[in-house]
MMTF fields as JSON, N, C-alpha, C and O atoms, coordinates in Angstrom:
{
  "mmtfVersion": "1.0.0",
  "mmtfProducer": "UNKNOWN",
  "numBonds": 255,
  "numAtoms": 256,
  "numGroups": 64,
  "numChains": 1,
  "numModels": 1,
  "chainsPerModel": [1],
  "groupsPerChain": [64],
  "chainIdList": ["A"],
  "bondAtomList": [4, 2, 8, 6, 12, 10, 16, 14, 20, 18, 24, 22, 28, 26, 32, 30, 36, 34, 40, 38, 44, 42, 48, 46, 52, 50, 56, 54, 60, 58, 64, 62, 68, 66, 72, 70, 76, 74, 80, 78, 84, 82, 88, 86, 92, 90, 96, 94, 100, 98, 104, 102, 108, 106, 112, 110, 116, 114, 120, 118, 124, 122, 128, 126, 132, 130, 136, 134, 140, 138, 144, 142, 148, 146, 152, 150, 156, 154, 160, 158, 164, 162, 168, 166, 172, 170, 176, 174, 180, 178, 184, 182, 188, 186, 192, 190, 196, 194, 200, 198, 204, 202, 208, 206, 212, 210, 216, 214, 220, 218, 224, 222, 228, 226, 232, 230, 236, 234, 240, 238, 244, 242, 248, 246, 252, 250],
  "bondOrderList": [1, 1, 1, 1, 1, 1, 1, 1, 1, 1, 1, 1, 1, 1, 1, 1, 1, 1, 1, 1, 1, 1, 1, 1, 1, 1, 1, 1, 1, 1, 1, 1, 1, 1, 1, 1, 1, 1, 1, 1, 1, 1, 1, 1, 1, 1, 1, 1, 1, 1, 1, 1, 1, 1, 1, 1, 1, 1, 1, 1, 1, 1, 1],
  "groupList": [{"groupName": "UNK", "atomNameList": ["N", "CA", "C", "O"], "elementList": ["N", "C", "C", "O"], "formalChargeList": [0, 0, 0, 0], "bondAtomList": [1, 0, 2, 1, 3, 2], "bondOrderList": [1, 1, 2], "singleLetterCode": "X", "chemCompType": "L-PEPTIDE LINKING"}],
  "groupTypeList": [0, 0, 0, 0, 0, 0, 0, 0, 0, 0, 0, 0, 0, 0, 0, 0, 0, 0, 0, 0, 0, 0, 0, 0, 0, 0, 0, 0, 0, 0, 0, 0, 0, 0, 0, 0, 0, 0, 0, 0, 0, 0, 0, 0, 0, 0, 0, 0, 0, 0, 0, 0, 0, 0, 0, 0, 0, 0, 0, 0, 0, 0, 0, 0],
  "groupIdList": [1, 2, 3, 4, 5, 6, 7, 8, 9, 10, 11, 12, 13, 14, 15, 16, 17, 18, 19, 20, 21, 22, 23, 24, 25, 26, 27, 28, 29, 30, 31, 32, 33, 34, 35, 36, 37, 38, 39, 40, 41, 42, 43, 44, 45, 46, 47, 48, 49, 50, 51, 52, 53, 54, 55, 56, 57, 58, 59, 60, 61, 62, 63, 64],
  "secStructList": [7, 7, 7, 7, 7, 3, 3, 3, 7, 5, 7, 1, 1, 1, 7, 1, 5, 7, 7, 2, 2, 2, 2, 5, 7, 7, 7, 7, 7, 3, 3, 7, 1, 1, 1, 7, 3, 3, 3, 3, 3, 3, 3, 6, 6, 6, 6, 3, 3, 3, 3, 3, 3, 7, 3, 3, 3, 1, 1, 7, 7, 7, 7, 7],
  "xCoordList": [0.844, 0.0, 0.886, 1.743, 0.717, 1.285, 0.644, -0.434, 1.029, 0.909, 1.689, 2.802, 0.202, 0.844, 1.432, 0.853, 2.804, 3.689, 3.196, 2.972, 2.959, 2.772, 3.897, 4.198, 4.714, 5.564, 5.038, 4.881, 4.526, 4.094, 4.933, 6.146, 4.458, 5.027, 4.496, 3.359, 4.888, 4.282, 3.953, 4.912, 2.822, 2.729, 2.399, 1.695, 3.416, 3.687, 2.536, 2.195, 2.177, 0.619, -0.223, -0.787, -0.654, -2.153, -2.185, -3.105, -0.861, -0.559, -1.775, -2.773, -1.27, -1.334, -0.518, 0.31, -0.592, 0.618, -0.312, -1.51, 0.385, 0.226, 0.742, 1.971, 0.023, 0.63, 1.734, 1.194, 2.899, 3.866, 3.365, 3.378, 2.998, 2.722, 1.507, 1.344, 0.783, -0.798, -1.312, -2.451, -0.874, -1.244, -0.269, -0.51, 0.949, 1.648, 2.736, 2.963, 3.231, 4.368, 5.912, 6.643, 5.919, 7.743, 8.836, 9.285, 9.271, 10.563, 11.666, 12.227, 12.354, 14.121, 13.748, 12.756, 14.82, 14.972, 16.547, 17.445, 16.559, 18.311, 18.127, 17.023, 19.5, 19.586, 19.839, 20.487, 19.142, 19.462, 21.091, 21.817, 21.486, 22.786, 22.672, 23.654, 21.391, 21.118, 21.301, 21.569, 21.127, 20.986, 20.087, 20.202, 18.449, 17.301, 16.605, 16.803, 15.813, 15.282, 14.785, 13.769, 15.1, 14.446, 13.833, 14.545, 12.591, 11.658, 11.1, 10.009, 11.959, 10.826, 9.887, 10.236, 8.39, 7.462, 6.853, 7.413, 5.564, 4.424, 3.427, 3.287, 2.457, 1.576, 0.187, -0.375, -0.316, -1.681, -2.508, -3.128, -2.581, -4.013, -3.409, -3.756, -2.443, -2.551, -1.217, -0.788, -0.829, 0.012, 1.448, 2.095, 1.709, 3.335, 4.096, 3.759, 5.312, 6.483, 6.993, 7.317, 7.113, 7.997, 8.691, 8.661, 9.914, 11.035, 11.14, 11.472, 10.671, 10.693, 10.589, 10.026, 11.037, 11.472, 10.419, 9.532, 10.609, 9.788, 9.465, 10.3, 8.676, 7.764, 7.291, 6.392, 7.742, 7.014, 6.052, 6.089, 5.304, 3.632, 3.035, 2.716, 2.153, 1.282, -0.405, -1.347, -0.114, -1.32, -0.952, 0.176, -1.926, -1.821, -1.184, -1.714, -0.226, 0.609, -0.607, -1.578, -0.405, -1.666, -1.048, 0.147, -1.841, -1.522, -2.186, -3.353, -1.358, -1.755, -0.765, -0.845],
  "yCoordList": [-1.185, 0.0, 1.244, 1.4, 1.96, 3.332, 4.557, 4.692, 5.535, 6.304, 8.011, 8.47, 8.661, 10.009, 10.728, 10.94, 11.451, 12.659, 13.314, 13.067, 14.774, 16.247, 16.952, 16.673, 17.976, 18.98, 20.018, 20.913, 20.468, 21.614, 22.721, 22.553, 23.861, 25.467, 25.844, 25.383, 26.762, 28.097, 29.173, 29.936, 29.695, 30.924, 31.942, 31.857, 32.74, 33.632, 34.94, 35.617, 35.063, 36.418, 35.446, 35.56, 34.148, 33.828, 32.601, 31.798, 32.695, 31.844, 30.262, 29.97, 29.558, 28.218, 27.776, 28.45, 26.383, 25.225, 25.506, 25.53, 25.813, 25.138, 24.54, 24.565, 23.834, 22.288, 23.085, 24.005, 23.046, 23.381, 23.263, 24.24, 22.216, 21.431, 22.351, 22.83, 22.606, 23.483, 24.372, 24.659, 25.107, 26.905, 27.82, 28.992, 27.372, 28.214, 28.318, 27.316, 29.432, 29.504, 29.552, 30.195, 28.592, 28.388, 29.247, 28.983, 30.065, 30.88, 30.56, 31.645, 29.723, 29.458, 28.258, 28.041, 27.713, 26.601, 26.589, 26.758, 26.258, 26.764, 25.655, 25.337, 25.181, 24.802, 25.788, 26.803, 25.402, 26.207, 25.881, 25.222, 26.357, 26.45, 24.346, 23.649, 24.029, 22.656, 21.762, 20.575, 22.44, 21.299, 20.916, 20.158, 21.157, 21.18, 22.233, 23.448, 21.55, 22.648, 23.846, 23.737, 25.147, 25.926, 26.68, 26.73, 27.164, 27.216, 28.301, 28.445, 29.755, 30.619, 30.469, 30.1, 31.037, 30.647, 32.195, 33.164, 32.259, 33.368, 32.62, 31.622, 32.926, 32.238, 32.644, 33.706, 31.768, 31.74, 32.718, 33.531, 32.676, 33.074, 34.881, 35.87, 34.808, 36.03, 36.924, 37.884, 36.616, 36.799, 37.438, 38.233, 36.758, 37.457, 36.7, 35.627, 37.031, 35.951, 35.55, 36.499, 34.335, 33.917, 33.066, 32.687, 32.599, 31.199, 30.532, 30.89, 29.367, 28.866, 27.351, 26.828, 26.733, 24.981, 23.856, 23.611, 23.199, 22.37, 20.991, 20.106, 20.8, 19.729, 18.797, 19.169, 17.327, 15.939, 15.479, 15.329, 15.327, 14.418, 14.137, 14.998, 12.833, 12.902, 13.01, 12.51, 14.168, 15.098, 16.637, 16.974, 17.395, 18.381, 18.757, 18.098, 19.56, 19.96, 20.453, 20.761, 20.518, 20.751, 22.383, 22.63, 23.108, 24.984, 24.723, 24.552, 24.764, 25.144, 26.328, 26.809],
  "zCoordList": [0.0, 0.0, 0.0, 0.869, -0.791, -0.816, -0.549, -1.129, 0.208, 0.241, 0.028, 0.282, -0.668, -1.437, -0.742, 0.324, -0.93, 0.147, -0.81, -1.995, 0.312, -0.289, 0.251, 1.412, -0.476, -0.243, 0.35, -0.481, 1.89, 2.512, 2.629, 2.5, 2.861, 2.953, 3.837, 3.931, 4.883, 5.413, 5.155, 5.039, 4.974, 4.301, 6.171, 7.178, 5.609, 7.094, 7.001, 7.971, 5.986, 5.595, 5.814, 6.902, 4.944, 5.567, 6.814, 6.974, 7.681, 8.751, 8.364, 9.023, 7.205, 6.932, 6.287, 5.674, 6.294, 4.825, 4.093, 4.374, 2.759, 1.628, 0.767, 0.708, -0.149, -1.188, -1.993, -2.607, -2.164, -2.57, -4.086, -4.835, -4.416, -6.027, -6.199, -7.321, -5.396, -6.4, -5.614, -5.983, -4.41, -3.919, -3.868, -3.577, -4.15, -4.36, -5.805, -6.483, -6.067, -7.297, -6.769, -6.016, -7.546, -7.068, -7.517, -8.633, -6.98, -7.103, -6.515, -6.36, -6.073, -5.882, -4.744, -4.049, -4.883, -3.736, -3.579, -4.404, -1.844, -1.876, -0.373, 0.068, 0.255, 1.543, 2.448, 2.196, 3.926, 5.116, 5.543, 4.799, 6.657, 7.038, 8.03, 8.285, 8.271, 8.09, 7.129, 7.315, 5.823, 4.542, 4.229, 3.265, 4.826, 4.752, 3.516, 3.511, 2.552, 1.628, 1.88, 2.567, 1.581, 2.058, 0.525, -0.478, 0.556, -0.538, -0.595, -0.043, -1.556, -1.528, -3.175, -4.296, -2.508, -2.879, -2.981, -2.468, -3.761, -3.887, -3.669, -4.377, -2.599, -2.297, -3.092, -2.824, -4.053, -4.826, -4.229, -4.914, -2.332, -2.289, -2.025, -2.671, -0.886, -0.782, -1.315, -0.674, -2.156, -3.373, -3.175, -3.857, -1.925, -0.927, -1.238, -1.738, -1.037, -1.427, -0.015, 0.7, 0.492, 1.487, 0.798, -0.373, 2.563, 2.267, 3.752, 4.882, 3.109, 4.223, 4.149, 3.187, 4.992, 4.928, 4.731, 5.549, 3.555, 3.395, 3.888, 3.703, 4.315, 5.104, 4.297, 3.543, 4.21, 3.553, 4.543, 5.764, 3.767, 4.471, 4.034, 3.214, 3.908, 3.994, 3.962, 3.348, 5.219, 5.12, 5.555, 5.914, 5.478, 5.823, 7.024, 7.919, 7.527, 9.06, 9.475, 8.783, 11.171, 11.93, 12.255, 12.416, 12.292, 12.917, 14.787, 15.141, 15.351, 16.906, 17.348, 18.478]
}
């Protein structure tokens, strides 16, 4: 049985993840001083640019 990974983002204006692959536009991908992807993005809905580290899952990350 397999299951689908999604590539998540933070969008820091509308404080949620979104699907890397279909709410947001991809502009650069580079490593942190970790080696971890870090991903800036323009987010579909509210049309800002962040960068910030990408998350495999899944499902959706939980916001608390």
């Amino acid at each position: 049985m397999s299951t689908d990974m999604t590539n998540w983002v933070w969008c820091e204006d509308c404080l949620d993840w979104k699907d890397a692959g279909n709410e947001v536009s991809f502009v650069n991908i580079e490593e942190d001083s970790f080696g971890k992807d870090l991903m800036t993005f323009l987010c579909d809905k509210c049309e800002k640019e962040n960068k910030n580290n990408i998350i495999i899952s899944d499902k959706k990350p939980r916001c608390e």
